[in-house]
N, C-alpha and C positions, 0 to 999 in steps of 0.2 A: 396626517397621512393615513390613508385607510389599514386597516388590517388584512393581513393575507396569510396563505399557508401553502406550502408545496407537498404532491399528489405526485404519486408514480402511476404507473399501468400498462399494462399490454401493447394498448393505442391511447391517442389521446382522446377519442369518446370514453373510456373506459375510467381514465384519470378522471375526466372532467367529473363523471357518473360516481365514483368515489369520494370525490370533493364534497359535492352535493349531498350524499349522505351523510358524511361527518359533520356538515353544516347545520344541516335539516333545512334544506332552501328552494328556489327553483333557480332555474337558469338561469331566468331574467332580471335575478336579486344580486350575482354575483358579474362580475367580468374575469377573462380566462388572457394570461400570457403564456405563449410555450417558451419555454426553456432550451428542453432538448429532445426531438422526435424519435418513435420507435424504427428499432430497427432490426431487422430479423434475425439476422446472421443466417448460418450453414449449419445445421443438426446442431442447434441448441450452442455454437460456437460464435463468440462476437455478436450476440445479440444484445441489444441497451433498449430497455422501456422507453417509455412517453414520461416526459416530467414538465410537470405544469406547476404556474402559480396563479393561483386564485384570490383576486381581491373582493371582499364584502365590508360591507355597513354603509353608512352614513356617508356621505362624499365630506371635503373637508371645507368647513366653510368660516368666513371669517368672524373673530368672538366681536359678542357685542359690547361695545365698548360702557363700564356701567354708567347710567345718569346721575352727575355729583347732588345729592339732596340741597337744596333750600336753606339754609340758615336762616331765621330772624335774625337782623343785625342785635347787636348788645346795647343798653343804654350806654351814652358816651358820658365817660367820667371828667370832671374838671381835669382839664392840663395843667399841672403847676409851672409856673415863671423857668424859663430856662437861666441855666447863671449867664454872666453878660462873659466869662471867663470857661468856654469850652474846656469840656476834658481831653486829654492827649489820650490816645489809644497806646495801649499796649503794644509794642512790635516784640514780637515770639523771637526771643533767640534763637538762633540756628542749631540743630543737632551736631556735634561732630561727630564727622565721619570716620566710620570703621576702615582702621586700613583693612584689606585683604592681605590674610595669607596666602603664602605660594605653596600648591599642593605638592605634597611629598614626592620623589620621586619615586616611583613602585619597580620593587624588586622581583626579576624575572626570575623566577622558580627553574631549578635544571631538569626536565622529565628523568621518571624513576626508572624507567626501562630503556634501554639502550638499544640502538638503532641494527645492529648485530644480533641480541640476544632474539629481538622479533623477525628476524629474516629466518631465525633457525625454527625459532615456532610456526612461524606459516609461509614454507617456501611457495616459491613462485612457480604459476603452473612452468610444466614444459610440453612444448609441441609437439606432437604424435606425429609420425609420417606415417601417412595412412595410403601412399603410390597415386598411383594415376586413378582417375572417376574410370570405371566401366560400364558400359553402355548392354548390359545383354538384357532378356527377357523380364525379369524381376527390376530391372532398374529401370527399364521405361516405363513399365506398371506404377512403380515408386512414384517417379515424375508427372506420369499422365494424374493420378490420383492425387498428390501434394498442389499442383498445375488448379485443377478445378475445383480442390477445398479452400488453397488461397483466392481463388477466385469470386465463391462465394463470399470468402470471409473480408473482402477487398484490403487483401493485403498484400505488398508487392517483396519478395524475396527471389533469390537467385539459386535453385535447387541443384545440390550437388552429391554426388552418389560414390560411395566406394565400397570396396569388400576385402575389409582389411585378413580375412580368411574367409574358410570356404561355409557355408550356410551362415552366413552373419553379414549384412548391411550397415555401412555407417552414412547417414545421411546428415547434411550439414545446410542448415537456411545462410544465406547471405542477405543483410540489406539494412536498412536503416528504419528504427525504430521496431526492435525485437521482443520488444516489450510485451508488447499486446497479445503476441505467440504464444511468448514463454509462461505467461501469468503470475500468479501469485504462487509460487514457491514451487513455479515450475508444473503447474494442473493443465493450464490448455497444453503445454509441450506434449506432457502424460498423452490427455486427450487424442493428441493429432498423430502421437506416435501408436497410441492401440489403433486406433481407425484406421491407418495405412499398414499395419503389419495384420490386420482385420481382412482388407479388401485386398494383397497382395497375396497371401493366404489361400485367401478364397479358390482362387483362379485356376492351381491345382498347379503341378510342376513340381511337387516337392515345397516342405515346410522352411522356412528361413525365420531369421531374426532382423529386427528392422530397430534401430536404434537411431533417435532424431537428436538432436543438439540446434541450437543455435547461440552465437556471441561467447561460443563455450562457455555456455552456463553446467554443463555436465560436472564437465573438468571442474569449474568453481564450486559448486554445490560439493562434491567428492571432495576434495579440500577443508569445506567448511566444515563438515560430517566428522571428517578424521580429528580437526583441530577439537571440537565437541566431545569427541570422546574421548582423547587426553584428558582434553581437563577433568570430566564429569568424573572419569577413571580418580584421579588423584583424588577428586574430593571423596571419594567412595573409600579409597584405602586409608585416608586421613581418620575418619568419621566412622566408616565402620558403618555404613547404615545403605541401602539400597537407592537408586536413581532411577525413576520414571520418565523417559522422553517423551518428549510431541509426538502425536502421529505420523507415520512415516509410510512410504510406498517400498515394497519387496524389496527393490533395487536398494533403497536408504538405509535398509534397515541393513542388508547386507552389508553394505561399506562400513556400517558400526560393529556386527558381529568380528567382519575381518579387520580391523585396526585392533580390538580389544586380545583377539584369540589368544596371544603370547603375552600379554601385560601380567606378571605375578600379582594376586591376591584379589582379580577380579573374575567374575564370569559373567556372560551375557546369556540373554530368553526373551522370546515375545510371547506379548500376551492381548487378550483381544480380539476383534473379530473387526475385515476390512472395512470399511475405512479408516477404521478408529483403531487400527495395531499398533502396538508401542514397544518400542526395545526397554527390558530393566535394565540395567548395571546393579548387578549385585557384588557383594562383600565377601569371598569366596578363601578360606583359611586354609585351606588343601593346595592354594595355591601360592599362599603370602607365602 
């Protein structure tokens, strides 16, 4: 089988152009399979490179089979007299066989946390009644703009608008496969919700807040944040010694300042500069 190597790029002249250098080759030394074709996306949103696989060398061809060398034959030694009374061959007594044992039965282990004790550590969301969608100036703006970013981004959702009070939007995607919206740890949502509260903005009418969700990832994410700083909390007051989190966006970091605020013997701070701001959990004795 030939060798090959797979090549990202912009387009796939770019991939191929890549290839080729790391090979040190020309075009017509290699052959080129695509993979997966680029594709633009909408302001840097949903966009996916070119990815190629490049085979080179040698085609594969069949081994030659080696040519057995020549012997001279050996002088032939006198045959002595066979007896007129054959030998009996040996017949190989049989192995006995291993019985098999019968494997043990395996003993199921009781789980150590009980099924109670984990509902009270991480309740279940609850639904927000957020009233009926309203349709005025700011929420067709929402929709026209969400309308033609999913559009580029060819993704198909079902846009829904509310203003659960007065200067504040809550907009909610509907649809199947939310995935690709929400991103990794929630960045395209980030993304789609500055760019609509960006271009709604703009427009003039007075300033608002524009908050996106989808699949209630909000509400889960806010959940998972609070169960996180419980625990980090405990191990802070056990240990005595400070906790550095992952980088977090304003809103995250908030939901950790506000779970912590009233926990005795902890205090919370960021430090940092955007993208890369981290909440501490410190060890705070003013407060144990």
């Amino acid at each position: 089988m030939r060798d090959f190597i797979d090549v990202t790029g912009k387009s796939e002249d770019e991939a191929i152009q890549n290839a080729l250098r790391q090979l040190n080759m020309d075009r017509d030394d290699v052959s080129v399979e695509v993979l997966e074709r680029a594709k633009s996306g909408f302001l840097g949103l949903g966009s996916c490179p070119a990815k190629i696989r490049v085979y080179y060398g040698p085609e594969e061809e069949e081994e030659a089979k080696p040519v057995p060398k020549t012997v001279s034959p050996a002088p032939e030694k006198p045959v002595p007299p066979k007896p007129e009374h054959p030998r009996r061959e040996r017949q190989e007594k049989p192995k006995p066989v291993e019985k098999l044992k019968r494997p043990e039965p395996v003993r199921r282990e009781e789980p150590v946390e009980k099924p109670a004790a984990r509902e009270k550590e991480e309740p279940a969301a609850v639904p927000v009644n957020l009233g009926e969608e309203v349709n005025d100036e700011k929420a067709q703006a929402i929709r026209a703009f969400l309308s033609g970013l999913l559009g580029h981004m060819e993704a198909q959702a079902e846009i829904r608008v509310y203003q659960p009070e007065k200067g504040r939007y809550k907009v909610i995607l509907e649809g199947k496969n939310m995935g690709g919206l929400i991103g990794r740890r929630g960045e395209t949502l980030d993304a789609i919700q500055q760019l609509t509260s960006y271009c709604v903005n703009r427009s003039g009418g007075g300033r608002v807040r524009v908050q996106l969700d989808a699949e209630g990832y909000r509400e889960k994410r806010e959940q998972s944040l609070q169960h996180l700083a419980r625990k980090v909390a405990g191990k802070v007051v056990k240990y005595r010694r400070s906790v550095t989190l992952e980088p977090m966006n304003a809103y995250e970091r908030h939901v950790i300042h506000t779970a912590l605020q009233e926990v005795p013997g902890v205090t919370t701070y960021s430090t940092g500069a955007e993208p890369n701001r981290r909440v501490i959990v410190a060890y705070d004795r003013a407060k144990g």
